[in-house]
C-alpha positions as CSV (number, residue, x, y, z in Angstrom):
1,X,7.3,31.1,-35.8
2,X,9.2,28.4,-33.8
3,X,10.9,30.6,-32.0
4,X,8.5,33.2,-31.0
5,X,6.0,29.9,-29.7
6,X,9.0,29.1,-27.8
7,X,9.7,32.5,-25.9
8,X,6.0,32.7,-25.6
9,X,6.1,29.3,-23.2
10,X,8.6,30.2,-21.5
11,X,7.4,33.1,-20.4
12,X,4.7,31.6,-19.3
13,X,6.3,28.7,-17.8
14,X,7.8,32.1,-16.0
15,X,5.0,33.4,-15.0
16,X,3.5,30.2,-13.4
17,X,7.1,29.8,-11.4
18,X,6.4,33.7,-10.6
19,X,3.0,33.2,-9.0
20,X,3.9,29.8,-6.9
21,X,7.1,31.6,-5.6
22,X,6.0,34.5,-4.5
23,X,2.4,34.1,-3.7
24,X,1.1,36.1,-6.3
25,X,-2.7,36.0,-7.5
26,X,-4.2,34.4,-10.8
27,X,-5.4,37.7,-11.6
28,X,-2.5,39.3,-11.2
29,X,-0.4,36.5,-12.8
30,X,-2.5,36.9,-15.9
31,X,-1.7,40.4,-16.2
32,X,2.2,40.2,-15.8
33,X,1.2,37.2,-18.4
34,X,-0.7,39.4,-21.0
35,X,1.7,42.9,-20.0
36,X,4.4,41.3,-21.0
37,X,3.3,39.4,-24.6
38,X,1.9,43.4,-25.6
39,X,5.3,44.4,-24.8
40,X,7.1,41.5,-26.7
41,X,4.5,42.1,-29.5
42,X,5.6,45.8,-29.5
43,X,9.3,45.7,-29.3
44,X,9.8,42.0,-30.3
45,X,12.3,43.6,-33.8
46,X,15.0,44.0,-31.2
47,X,17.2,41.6,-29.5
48,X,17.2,42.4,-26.2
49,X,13.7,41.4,-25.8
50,X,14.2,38.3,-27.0
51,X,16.4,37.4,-24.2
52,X,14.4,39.0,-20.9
53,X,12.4,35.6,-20.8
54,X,15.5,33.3,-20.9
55,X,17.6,35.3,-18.4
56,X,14.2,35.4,-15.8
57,X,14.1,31.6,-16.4
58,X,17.9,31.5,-15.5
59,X,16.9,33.1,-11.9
60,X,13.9,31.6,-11.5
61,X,15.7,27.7,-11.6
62,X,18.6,29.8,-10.0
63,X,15.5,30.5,-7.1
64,X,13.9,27.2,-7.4
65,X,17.4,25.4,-6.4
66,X,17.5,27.8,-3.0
67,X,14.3,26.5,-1.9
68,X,14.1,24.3,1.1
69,X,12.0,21.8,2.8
70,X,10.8,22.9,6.5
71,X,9.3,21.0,9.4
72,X,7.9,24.8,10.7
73,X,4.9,26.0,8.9
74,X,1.2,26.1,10.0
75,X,0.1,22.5,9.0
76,X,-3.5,21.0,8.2
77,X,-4.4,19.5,11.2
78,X,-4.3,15.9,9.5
79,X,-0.8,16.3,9.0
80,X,0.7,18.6,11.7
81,X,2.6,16.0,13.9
82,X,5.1,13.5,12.1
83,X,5.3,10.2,13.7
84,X,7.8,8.6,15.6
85,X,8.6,5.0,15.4
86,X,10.9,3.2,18.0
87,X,11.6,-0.8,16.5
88,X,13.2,-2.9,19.7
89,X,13.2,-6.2,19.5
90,X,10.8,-6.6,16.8
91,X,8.6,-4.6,19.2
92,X,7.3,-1.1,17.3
93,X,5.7,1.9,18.9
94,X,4.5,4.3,17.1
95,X,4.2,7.8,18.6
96,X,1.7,10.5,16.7
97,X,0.1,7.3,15.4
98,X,-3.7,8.3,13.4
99,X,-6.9,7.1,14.1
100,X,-9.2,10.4,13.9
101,X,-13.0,9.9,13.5
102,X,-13.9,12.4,10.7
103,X,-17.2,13.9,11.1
104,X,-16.7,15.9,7.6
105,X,-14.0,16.6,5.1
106,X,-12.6,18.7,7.5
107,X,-14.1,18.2,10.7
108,X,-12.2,15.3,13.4
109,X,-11.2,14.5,17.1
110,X,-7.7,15.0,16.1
111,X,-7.2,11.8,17.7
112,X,-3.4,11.0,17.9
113,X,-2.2,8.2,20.0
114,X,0.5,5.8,20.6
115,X,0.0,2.6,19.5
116,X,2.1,-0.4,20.1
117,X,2.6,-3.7,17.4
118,X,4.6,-7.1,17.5
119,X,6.1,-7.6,13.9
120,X,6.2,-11.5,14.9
121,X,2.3,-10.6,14.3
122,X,2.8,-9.5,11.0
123,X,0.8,-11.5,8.8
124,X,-0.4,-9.7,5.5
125,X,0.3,-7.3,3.0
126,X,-1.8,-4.6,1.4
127,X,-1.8,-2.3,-1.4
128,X,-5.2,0.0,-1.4
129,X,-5.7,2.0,-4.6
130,X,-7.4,4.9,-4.7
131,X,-8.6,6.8,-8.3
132,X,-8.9,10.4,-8.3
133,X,-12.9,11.5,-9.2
134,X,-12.9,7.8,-11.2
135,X,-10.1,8.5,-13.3
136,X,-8.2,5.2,-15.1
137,X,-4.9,7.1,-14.5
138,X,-4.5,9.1,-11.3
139,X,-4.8,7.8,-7.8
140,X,-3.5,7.8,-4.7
141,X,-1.9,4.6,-3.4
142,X,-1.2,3.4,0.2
143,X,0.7,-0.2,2.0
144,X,-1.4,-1.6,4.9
145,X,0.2,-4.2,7.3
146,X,-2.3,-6.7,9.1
147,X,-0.5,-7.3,12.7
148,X,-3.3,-10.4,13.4
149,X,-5.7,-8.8,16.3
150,X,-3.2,-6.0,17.0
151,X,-5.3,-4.8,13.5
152,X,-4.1,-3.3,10.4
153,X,-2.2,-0.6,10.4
154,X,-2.1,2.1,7.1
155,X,1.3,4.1,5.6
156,X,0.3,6.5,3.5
157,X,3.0,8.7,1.7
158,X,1.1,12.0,1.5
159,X,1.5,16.3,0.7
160,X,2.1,17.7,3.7
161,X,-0.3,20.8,3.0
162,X,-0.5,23.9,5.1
163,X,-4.0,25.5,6.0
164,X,-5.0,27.5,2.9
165,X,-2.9,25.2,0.9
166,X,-4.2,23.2,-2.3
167,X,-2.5,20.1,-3.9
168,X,-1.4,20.5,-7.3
169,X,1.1,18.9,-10.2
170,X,2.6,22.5,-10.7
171,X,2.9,23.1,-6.7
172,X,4.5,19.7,-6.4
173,X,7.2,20.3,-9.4
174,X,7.9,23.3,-7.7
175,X,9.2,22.3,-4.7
176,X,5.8,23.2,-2.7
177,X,5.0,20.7,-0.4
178,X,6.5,18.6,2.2
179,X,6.4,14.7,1.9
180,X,5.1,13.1,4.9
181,X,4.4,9.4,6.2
182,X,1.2,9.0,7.6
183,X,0.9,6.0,9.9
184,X,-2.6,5.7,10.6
185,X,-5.5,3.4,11.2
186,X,-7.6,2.3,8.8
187,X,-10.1,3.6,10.0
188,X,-9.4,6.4,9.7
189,X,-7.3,7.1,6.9
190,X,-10.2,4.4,4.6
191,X,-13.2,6.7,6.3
192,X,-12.2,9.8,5.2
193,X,-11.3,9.3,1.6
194,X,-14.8,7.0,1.0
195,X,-17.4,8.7,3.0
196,X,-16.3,12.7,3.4
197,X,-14.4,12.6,-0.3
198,X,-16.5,10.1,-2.1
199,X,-13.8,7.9,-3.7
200,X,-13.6,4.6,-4.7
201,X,-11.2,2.4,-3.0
202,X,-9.7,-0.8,-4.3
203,X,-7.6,-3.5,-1.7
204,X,-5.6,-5.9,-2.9
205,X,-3.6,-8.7,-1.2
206,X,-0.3,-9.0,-1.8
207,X,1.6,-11.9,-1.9
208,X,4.8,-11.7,0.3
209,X,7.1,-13.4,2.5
210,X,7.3,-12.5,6.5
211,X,10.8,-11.5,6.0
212,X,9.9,-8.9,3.4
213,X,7.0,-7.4,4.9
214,X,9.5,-7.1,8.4
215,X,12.4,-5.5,6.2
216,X,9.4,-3.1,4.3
217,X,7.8,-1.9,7.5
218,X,11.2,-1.0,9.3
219,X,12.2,0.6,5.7
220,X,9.1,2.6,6.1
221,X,9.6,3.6,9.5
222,X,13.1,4.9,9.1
223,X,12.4,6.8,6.2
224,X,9.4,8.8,8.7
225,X,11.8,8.9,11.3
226,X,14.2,10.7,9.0
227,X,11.6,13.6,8.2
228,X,11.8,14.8,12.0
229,X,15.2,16.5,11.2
230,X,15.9,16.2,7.3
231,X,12.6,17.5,5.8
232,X,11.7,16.3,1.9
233,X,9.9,17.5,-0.5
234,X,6.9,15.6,-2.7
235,X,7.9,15.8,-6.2
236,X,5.3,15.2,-8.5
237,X,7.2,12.3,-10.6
238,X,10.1,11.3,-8.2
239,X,8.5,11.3,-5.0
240,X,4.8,11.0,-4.9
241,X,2.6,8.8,-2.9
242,X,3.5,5.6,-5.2
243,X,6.7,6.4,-6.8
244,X,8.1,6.6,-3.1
245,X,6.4,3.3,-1.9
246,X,8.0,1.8,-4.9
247,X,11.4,2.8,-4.0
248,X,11.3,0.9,-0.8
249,X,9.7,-1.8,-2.1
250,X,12.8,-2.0,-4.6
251,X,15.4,-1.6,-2.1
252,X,13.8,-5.5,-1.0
253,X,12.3,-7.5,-3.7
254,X,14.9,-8.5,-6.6
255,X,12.5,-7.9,-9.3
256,X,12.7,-4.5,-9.7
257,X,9.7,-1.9,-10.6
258,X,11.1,1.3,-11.3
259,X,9.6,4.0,-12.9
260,X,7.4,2.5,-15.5
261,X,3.2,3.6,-16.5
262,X,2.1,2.0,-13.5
263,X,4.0,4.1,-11.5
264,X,3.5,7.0,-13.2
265,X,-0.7,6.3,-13.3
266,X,-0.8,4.3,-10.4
267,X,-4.5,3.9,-10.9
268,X,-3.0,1.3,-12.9
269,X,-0.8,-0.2,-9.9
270,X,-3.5,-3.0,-9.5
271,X,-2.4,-4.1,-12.7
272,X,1.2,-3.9,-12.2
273,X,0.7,-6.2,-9.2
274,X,-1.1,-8.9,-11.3
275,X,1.3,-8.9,-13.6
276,X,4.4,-9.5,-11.0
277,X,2.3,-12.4,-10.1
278,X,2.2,-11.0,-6.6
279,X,-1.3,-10.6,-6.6
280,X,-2.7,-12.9,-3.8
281,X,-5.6,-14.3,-5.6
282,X,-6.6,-17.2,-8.3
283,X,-9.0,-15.0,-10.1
284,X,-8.1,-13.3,-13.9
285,X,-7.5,-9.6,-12.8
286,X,-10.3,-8.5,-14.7
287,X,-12.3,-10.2,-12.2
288,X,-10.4,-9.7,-9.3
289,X,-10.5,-5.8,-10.4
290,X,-14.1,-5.8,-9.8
291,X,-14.4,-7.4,-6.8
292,X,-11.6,-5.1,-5.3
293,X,-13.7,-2.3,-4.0
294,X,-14.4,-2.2,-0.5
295,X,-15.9,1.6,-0.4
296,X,-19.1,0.1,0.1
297,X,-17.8,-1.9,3.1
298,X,-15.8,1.3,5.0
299,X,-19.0,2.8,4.6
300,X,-21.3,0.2,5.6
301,X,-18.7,-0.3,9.2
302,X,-17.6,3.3,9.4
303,X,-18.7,3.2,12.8
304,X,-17.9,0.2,14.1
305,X,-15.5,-0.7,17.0
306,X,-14.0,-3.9,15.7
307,X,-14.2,-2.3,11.6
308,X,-10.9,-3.4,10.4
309,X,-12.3,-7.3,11.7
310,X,-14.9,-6.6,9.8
311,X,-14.0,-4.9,6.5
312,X,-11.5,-7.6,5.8
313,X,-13.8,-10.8,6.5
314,X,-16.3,-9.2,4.2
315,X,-14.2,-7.9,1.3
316,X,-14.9,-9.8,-1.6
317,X,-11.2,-10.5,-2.9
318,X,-9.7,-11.2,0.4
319,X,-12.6,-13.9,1.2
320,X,-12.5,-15.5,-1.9
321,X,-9.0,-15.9,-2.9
């Protein structure tokens, strides 16, 4: 009985590799799916059936391992140019630098620019955590650097989806979807997620030294420029939007994180934060928790010229620790 659960998952786990490969439709991946159990079913006394699903596994991780990462596909407009950063004398500019006004979830001026920062200027640290549909375990997290009144300025390790193109676990295990470093405004990248996708956001202040946030950013910024001629994939576990914020972060702090829960439910990264003691505030993280959000406040200045000024002298954590 062991055995026959076990060829029926992997011929599943086939199936799913079958459809993500090679483009092939639910309905018709549910067939293959169901064809090939009647078969089993029928002719499962002999041995040669028994080994069709572990040979097509074989080729499929055989398949899996030819597939690479590419710069040249037809990309969401929100991704489609990787940015360029140039670090001189502690003077950065960013080229294909964010800062779209979203009208909609997907509706934007496509507004990329090139924007210009002193990291003598750098002054704060931020980690923004953002749960999927409320959950307590998934989320998307993001770094924001406060250059004084240059502003803040958001990197967000994201998918890079093509049009027609969904996120998913599977897709990402797969070897999908391209990584990509969004270095953005915030806002822009705080707009879109609270007012077109309705999520809550949580910022917190990190506690950090100058040198560390100078060492992080130029990290960062590497790592982007990198991507313009060694494409990477997102990986669900290895190299998702925290787990590869966390590796930079552990190439320059001597405590290291790793890959722990928080990590791996980085709804929970506000948490992990608290307990390194690098969370820049003298309230019990319950509390501070609660006074995190600031979806409210993107919302409330969404429109407003001076909004990072503003967002920041009114979020709750920030003012009061």
């Amino acid at each position: 009985m062991i055995k026959h659960a076990a060829l029926i998952l992997v011929w599943g786990i086939n199936i799913v590799m079958l459809r993500y490969f090679f483009d092939i439709s639910e309905k018709l991946s549910l067939f293959i799916f169901i064809a090939g159990l009647m078969v089993w079913a029928r002719y499962r006394s002999r041995a040669f059936i028994k080994t069709v699903p572990l040979l097509m596994l074989v080729f499929m991780l055989i398949y899996l391992s030819t597939i690479q990462a590419s710069n040249d596909r037809v990309w969401l407009d929100e991704v489609s140019k990787l940015p360029s950063i140039q670090v001189e004398n502690n003077q950065v500019t960013i080229e294909n630098f964010r800062d779209f006004t979203w009208q909609g979830i997907d509706d934007s001026n496509l507004n990329w620019v090139n924007r210009t920062f002193d990291l003598n200027k750098l002054q704060r640290l931020y980690l923004y955590v953002v749960p999927f549909h409320d959950s307590q375990y998934m989320a998307h997290t993001m770094l924001g650097f406060d250059f004084k009144d240059e502003g803040t300025l958001i990197v967000s390790v994201e998918t890079r989806k093509e049009k027609g193109e969904d996120y998913s676990l599977i897709a990402g295990a797969l070897r999908q979807l391209e990584l990509i470093y969004v270095f953005g405004s915030e806002q822009d990248l705080l707009t879109l997620r609270a007012m077109h996708r309705g999520a809550k956001i949580h910022l917190y202040p990190i506690k950090a030294e100058t040198e560390f946030m100078v060492t992080l950013f130029k990290d960062l910024a590497q790592s982007a420029n990198d991507l313009q001629l060694k494409p990477r994939f997102y990986r669900t576990l290895r190299d998702n939007c925290t787990t590869t914020l966390v590796k930079h972060i552990d190439r320059h702090y001597e405590k290291k994180i790793g890959l722990r829960i928080e990590t791996i439910f980085p709804a929970k990264a506000g948490e992990l934060l608290y307990e390194f003691d690098r969370m820049d505030t003298q309230l019990h993280y319950t509390q501070a928790h609660e006074v995190s959000r600031i979806d409210h406040l993107v919302k409330q200045y969404a429109n407003e010229k001076n909004f990072s000024f503003l967002l920041h002298e009114n979020a709750s954590l920030i003012s009061d620790d």
